[in-house]
Backbone as ProteinMPNN parsed JSONL, in Angstrom:
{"seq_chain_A": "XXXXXXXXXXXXXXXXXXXXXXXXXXXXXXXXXXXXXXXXXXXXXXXXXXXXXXXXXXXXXXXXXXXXXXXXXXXXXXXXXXXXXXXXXXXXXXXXXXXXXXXXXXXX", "coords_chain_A": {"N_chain_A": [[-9.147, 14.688, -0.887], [-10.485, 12.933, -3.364], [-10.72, 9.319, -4.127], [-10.605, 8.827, -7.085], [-9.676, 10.988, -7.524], [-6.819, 10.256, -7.278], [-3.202, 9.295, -8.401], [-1.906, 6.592, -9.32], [0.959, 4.614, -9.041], [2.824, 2.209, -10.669], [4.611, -0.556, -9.339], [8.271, -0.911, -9.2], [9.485, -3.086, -8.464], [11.024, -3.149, -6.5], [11.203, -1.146, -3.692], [13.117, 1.104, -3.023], [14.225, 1.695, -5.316], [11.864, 2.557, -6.512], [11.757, 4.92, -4.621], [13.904, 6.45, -5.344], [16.503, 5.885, -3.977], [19.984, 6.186, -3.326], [21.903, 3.472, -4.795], [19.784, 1.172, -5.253], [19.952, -1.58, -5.481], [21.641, -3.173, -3.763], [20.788, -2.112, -1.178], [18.188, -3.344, -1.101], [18.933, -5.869, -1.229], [20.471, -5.799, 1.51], [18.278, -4.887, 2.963], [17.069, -7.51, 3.326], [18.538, -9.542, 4.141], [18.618, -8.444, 6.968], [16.022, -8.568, 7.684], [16.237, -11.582, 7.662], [17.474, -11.921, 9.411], [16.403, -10.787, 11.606], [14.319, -12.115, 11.691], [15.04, -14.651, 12.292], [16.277, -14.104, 15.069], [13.875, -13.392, 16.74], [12.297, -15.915, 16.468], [14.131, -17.382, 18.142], [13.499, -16.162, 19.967], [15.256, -14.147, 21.544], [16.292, -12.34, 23.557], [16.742, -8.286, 22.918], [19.275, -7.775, 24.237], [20.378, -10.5, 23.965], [20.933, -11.19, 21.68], [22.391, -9.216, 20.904], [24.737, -10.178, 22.457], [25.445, -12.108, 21.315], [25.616, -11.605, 18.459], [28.24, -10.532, 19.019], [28.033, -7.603, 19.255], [26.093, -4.264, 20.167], [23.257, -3.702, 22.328], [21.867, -1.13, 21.591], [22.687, -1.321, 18.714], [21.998, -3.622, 17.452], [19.247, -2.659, 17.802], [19.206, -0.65, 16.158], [19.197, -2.343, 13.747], [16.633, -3.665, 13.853], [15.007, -1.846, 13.458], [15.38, -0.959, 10.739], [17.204, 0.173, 10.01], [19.629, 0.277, 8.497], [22.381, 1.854, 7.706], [24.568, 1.595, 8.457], [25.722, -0.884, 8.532], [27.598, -3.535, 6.514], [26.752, -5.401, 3.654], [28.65, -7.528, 4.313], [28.816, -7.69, 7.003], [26.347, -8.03, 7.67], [25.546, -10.756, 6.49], [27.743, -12.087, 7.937], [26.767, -11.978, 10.75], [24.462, -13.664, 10.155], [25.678, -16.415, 9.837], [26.698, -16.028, 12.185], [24.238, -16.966, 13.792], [24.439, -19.386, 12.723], [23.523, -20.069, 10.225], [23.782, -21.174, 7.102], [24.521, -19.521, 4.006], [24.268, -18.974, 0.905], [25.316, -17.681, -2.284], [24.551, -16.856, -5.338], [25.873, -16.252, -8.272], [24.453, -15.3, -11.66], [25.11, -14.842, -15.282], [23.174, -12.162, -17.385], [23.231, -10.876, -19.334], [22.625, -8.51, -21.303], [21.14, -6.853, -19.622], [20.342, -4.915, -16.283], [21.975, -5.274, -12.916], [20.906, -8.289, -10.698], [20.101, -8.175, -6.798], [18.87, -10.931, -4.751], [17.405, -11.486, -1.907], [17.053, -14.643, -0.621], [14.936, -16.768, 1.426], [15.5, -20.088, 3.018]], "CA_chain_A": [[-8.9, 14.088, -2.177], [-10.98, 11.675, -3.926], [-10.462, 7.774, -4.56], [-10.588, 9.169, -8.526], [-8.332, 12.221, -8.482], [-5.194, 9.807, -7.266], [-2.612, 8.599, -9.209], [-1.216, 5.597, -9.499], [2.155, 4.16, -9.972], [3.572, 0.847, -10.675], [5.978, -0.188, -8.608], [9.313, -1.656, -9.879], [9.757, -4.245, -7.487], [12.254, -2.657, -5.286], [11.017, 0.248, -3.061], [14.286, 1.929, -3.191], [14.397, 2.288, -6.688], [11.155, 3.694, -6.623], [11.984, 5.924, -3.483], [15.359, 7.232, -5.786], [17.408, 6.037, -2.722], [21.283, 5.415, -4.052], [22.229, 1.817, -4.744], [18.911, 0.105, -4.761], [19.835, -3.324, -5.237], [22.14, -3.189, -2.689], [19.991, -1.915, -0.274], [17.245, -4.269, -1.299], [19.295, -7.016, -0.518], [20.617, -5.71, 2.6], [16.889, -5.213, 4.034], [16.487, -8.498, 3.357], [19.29, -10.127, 5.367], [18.325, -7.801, 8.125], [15.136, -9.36, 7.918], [16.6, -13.088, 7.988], [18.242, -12.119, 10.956], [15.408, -9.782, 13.056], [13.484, -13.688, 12.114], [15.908, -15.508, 13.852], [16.113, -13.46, 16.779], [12.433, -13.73, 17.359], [11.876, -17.221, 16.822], [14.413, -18.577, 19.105], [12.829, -15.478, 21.7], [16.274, -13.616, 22.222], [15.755, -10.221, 23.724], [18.185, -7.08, 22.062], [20.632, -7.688, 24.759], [21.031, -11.506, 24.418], [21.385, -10.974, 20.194], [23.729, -8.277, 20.823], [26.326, -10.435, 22.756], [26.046, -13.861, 20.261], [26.391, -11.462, 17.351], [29.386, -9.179, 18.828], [27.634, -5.851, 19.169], [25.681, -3.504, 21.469], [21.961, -3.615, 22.177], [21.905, -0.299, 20.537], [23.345, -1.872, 17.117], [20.549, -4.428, 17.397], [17.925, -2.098, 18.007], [19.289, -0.068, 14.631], [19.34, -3.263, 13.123], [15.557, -4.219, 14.01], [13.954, -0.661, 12.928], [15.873, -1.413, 9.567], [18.494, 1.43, 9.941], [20.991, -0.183, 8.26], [23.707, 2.695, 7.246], [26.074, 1.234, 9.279], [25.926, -2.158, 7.968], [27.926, -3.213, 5.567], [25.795, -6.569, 3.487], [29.382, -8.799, 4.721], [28.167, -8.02, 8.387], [24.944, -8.577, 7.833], [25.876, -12.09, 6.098], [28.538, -13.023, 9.424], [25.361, -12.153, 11.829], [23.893, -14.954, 9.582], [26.649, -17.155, 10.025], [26.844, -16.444, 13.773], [23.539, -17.171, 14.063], [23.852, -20.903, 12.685], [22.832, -20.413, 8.711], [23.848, -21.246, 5.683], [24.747, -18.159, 3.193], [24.62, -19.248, -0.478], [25.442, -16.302, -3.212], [24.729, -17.167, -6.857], [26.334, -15.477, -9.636], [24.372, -15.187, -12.849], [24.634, -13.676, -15.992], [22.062, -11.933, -17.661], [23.407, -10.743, -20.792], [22.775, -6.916, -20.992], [20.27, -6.362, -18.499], [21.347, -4.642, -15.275], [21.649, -6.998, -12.181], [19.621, -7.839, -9.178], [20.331, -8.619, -6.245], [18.091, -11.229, -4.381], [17.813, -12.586, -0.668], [15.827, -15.884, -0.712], [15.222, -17.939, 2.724], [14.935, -21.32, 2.285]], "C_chain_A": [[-9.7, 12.799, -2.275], [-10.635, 10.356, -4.386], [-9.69, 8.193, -6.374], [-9.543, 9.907, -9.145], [-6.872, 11.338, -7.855], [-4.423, 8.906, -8.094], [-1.483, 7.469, -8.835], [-0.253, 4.963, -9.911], [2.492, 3.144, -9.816], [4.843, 0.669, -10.186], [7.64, -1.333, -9.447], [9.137, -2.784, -9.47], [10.294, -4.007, -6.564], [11.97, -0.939, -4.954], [11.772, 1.043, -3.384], [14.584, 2.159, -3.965], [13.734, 3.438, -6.787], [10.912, 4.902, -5.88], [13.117, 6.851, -4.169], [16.091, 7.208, -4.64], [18.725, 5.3, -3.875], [21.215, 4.097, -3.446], [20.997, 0.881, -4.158], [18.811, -1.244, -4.6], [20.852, -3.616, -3.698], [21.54, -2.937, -1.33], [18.697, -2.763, 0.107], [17.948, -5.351, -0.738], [19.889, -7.041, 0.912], [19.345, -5.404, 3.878], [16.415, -6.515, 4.438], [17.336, -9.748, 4.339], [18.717, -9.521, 6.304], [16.915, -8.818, 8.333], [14.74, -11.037, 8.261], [16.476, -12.456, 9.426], [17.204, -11.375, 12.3], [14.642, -11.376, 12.976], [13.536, -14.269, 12.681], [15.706, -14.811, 14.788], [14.405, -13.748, 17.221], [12.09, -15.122, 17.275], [12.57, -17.9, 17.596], [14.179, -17.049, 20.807], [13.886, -15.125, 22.379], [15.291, -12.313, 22.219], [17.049, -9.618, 23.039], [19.732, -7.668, 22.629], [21.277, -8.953, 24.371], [21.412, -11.843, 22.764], [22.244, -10.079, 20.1], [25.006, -9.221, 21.246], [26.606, -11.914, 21.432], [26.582, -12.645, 18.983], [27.653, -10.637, 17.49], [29.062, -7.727, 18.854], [26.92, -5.457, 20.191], [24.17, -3.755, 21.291], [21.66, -2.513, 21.303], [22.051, -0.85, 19.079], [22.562, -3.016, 16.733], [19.012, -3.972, 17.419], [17.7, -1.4, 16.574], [18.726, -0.973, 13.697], [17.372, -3.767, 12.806], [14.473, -3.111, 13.521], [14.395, -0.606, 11.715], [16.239, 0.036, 9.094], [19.848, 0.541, 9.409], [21.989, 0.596, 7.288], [24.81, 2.599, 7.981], [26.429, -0.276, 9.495], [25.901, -2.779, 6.787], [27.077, -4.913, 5.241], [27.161, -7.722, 4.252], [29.121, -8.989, 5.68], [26.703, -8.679, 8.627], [25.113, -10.426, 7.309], [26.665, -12.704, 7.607], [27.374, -12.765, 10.304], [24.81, -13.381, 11.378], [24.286, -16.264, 9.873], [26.603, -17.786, 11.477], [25.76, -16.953, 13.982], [22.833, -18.93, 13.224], [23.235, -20.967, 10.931], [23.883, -20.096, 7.869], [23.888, -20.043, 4.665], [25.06, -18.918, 2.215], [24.963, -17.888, -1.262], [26.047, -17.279, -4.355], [25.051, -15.773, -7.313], [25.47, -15.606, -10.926], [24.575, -14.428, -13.841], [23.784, -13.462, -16.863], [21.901, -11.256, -18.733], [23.597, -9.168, -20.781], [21.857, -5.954, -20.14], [20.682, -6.218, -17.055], [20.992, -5.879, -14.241], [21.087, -6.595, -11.543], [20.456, -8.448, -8.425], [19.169, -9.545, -5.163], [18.42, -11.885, -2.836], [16.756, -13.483, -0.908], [15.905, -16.916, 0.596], [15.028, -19.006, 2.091], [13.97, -22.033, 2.964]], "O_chain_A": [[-9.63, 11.842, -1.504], [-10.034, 10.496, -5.451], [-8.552, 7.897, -6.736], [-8.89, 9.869, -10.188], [-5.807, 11.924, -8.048], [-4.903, 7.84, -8.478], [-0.448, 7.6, -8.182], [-0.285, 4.6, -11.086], [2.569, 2.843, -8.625], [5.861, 1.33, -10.393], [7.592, -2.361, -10.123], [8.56, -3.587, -10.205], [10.077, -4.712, -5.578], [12.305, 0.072, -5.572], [11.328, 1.921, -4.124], [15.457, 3.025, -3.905], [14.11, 4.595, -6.974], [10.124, 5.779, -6.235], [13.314, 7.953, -3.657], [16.418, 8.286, -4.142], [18.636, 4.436, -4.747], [20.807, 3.657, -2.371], [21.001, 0.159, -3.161], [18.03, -1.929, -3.94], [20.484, -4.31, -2.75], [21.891, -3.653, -0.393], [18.237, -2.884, 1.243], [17.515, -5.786, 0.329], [19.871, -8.101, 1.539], [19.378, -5.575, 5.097], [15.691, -6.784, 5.396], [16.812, -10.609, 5.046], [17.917, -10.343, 6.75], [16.92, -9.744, 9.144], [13.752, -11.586, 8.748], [15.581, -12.532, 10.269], [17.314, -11.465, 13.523], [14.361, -11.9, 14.053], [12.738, -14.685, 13.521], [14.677, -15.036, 15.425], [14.096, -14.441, 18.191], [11.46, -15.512, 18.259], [12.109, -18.976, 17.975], [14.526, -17.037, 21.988], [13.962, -15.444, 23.565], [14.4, -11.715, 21.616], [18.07, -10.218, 22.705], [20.781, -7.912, 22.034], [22.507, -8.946, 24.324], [22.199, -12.772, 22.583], [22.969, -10.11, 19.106], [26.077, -9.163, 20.643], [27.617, -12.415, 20.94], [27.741, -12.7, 18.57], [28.178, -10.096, 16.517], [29.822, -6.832, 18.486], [26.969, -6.147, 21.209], [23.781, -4.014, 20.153], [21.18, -2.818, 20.211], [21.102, -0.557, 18.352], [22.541, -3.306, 15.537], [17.98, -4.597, 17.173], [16.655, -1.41, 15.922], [17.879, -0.589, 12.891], [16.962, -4.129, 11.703], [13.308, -3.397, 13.242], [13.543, 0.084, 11.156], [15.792, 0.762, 8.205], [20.869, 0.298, 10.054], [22.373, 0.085, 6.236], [25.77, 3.361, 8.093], [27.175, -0.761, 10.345], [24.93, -2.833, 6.032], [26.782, -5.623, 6.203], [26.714, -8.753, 4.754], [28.999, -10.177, 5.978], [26.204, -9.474, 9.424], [24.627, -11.247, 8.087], [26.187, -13.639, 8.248], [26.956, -13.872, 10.644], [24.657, -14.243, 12.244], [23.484, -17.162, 10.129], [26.535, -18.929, 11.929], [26.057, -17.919, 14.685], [21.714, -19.434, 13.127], [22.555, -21.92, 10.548], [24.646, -19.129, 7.854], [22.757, -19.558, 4.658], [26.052, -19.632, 2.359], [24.789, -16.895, -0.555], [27.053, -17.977, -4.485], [24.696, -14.653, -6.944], [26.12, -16.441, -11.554], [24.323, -13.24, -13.643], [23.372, -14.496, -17.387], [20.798, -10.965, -19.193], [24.603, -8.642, -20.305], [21.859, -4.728, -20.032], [21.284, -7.146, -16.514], [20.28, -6.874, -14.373], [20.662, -5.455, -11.354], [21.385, -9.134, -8.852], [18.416, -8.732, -4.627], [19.395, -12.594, -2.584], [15.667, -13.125, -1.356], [16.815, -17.733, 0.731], [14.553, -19.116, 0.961], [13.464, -23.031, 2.451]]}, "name": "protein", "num_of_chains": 1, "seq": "XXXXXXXXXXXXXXXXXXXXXXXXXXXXXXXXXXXXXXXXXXXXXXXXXXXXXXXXXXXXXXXXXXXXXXXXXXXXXXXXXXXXXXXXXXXXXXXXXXXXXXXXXXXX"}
């Protein structure tokens, strides 16, 4: 296939919309904690095992966590990993009139 014959689609913003995976905002924002938290772990240079015992879980459940398998984490766990790990969790509310919502993670 040629450069020419492919087609092109615009993406929403949120993979998982455009993947048709259920509950994309939700999922969007739960990649994105995951992603706080696989940050932390690498910048203070824990290995699986030594992020498994601070946050309460198994190396396994850290390893899920780091290939961004998260169907077995619900976003409140993923927020207390946050917690345990020394940060700050804000959650704004806006509203937006009749447009559906988003959900956003934002580091600071």
């Amino acid at each position: 296939m040629q450069a020419e014959d492919k087609e092109l689609t615009r993406s929403s913003g949120n993979i998982f919309t455009d993947l048709g995976i259920p509950e994309p905002e939700e999922m969007l924002a739960k990649a994105g904690l995951a992603h706080q938290i696989c940050a932390i772990v690498e910048e203070r240079g824990l290995t699986q095992i030594q992020a498994a015992r601070l946050l309460g879980v198994t190396q396994p459940k850290v390893s899920l966590l780091t290939r961004g398998r998260l169907a077995g984490f619900s976003m409140e766990r993923l927020v207390h990993f946050l917690l345990l790990l020394q940060c700050d969790v804000e959650i704004i509310v806006k509203r937006q009139g009749n447009a559906s919502g988003h959900v956003r993670v934002i580091a600071a």
